[in-house]
C-alpha positions in Angstrom: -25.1 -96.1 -73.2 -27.1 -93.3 -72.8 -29.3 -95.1 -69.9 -25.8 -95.3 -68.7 -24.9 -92.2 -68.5 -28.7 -91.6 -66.8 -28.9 -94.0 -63.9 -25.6 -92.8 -62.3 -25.9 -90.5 -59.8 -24.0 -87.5 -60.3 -20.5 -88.5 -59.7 -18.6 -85.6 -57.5 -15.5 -85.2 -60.5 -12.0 -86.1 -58.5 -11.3 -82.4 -59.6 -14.4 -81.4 -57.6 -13.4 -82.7 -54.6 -9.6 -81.3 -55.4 -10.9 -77.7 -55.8 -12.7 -77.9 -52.5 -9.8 -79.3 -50.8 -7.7 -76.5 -52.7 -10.1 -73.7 -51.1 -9.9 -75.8 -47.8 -6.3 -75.0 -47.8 -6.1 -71.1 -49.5 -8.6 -70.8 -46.3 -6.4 -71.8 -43.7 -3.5 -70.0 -45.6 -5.4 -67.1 -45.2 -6.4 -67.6 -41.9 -3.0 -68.4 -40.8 -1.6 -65.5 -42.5 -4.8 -63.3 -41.2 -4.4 -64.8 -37.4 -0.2 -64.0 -38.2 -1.0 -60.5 -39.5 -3.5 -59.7 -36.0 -0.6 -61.2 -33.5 1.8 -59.1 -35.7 -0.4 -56.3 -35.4 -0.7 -56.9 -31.8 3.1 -57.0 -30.7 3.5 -53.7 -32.5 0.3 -52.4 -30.2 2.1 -53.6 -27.6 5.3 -52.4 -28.2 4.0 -48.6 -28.8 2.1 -49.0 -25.7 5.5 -50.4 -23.9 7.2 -47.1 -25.4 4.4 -44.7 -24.5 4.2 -46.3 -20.7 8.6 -45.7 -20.9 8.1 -42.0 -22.4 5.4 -41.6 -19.4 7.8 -43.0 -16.8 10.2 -40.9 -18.0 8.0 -37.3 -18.4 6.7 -38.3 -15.0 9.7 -38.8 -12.8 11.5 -35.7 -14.6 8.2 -33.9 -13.4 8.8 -34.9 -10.0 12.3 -33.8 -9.7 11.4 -30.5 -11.1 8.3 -30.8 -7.9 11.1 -31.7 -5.5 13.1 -28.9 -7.0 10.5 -26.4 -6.5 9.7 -27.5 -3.2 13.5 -27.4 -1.8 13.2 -23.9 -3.5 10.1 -22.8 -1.8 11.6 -24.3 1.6 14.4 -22.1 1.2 12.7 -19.0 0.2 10.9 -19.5 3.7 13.6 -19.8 5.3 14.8 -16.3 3.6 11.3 -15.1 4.2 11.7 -16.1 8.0 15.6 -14.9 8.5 14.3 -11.2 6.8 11.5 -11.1 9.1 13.4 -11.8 12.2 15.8 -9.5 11.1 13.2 -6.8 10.3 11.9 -7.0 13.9 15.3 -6.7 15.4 16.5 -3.9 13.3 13.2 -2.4 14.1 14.3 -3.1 18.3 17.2 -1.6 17.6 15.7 1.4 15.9 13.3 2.2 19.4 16.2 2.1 21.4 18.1 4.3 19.4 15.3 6.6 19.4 14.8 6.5 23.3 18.6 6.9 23.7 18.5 9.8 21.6 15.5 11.5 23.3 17.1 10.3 26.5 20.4 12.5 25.4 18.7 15.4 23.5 17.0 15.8 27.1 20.5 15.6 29.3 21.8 18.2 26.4 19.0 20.3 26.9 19.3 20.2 30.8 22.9 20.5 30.2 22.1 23.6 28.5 19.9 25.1 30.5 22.4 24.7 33.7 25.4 26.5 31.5 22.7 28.9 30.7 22.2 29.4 33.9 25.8 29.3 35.2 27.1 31.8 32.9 24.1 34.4 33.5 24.9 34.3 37.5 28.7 34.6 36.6 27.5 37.5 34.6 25.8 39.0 37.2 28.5 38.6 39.1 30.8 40.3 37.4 28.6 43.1 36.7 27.9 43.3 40.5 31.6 43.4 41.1 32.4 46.1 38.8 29.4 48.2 39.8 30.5 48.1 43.5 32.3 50.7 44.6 36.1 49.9 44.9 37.7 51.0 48.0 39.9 54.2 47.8 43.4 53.4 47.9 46.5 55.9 47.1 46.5 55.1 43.6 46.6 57.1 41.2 43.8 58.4 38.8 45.8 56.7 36.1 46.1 53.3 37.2 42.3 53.7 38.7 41.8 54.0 35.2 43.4 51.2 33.6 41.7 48.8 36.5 38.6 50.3 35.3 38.6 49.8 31.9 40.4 46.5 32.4 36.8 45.2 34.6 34.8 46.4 32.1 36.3 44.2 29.1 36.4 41.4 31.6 32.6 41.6 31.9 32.2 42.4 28.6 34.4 39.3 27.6 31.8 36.9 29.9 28.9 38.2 28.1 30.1 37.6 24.9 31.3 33.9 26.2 27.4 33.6 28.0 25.8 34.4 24.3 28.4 32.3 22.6 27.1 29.2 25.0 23.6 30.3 24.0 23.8 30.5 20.4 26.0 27.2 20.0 24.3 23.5 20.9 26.8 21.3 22.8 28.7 19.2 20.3 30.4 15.8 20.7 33.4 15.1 20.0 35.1 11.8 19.7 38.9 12.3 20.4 41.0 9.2 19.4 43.7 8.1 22.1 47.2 8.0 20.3 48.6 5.8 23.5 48.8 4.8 27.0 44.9 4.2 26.9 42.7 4.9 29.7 39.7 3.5 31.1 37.5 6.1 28.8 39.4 5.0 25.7 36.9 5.0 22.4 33.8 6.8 24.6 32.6 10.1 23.3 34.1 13.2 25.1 31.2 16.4 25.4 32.6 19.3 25.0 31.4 21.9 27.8 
């Protein structure tokens, strides 16, 4: 029995051949559960990639209303900018005209001036002329003579006091508001003289 047991080759045990099948198996259990485990691992990849590309979309069309935003503000602070400037320059129009017409009117005052200046200095002489001129003798008497005197000489007197009161005093305008009945000249300023 013992050259039995020798001549036989050795004989794979049914167990042998059970335990590889077995490890087959746990193999393909694994791999299945490995292969399971990547395209698990995979849909959650994909899903947080999904969610980042939404959170992008999101962060990036928020950034381009805030761009539009800015941009409708920047349009409309150039618009500001633009309104300011033209009405800078037409204030500034305004300003050299009023300028001119003030010169313009400082020189008709001062002309103005200068003819009641004038004016009142030949009434002066006038008057003094008058009253220095002998008056004809008439058959009054020395009283009245007198009075006519003395009345000439506050006369001329009074016109060079109202000469040096034109002087001293610049020519004021005066606005004098119509209460009624309006006239062509209503609301324009009045000189005084």
């Amino acid at each position: 029995m013992a050259s039995d047991t020798i001549a036989q080759p050795f004989p794979v045990p049914q167990d042998e051949q059970q335990i590889v099948y077995d490890k087959r198996q746990q193999r393909l259990i694994k791999n299945r559960a490995a292969a399971l485990m990547s395209r698990k691992r995979k849909r959650e990849h994909l899903a947080s990639l999904e969610h980042q590309a939404e959170e992008l979309k999101s962060e990036n069309d928020q950034l381009r209303a805030k761009l539009t935003e800015q941009e409708s503000r920047v349009t409309a602070v150039e618009r500001e900018r633009d309104e300011a400037q033209q009405q800078l320059s037409e204030l500034q129009r305004k300003l050299h005209e009023l300028q001119e017409e003030m010169a313009h009117r400082e020189q008709q005052a001062s002309s103005h001036q200068q003819q009641q200046q004038h004016d009142s200095s030949s009434i002066c002489r006038m008057d003094v002329e008058k009253a220095m001129q002998p008056q004809p003798q008439q058959a009054m008497g020395h009283e009245s003579r007198m009075v006519k005197s003395t009345s000439t000489a506050g006369m001329v007197f009074m016109a060079i006091i109202f000469s040096f009161a034109l002087l001293s005093f610049p020519v004021a305008r005066i606005t004098l508001p119509l209460t009624g009945g309006g006239s062509r000249n209503e609301g324009q300023p009045v000189h005084a003289q």
